[in-house]
C-alpha positions, -999 to 999 in steps of 0.1 A, spaced: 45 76 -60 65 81 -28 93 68 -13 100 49 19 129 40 43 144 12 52 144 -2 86 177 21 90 160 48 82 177 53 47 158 58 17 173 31 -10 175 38 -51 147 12 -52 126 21 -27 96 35 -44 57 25 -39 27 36 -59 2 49 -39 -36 48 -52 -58 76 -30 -99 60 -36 -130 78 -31 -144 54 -15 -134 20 13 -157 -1 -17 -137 6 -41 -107 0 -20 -119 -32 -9 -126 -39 -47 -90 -30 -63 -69 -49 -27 -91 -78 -34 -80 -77 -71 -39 -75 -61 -44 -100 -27 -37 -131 -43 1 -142 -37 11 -109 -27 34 -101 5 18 -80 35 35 -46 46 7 -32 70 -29 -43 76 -58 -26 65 -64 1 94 -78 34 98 -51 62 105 -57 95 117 -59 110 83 -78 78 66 -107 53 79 -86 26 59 -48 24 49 -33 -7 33 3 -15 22 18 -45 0 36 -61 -21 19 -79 -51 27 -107 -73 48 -92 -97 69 -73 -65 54 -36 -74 49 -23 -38 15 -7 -29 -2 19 -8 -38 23 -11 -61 48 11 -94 67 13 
């Protein structure tokens, strides 16, 4: 879990995300297709300098989500 700014640059009460670290871009792929449906984009999938693939959104039931490898 980690928090996260707002566009102010001021972390709210509520603003949490769980973030999910995979072994592998599969099983990424996997779990983000499993969540995709009706869910609200934060980032695209990109590599980062510290990942080949990073991923934030929002899902279905508004739980926020950061997956990487």
């Amino acid at each position: 879990m980690n928090d996260f700014g707002n566009n102010e640059g001021n972390t709210k009460a509520s603003g949490y995300q769980l973030v999910v670290q995979f072994e592998s871009l599969a099983q990424l792929e996997e779990s983000y297709e499993a969540l995709l449906e009706n869910s609200i984009p934060i980032s695209p999938k990109q590599p980062t300098d510290y990942s080949p693939c990073v991923v934030q959104f929002i899902d279905k039931f508004g739980t926020r989500w950061g997956f990487f490898v």
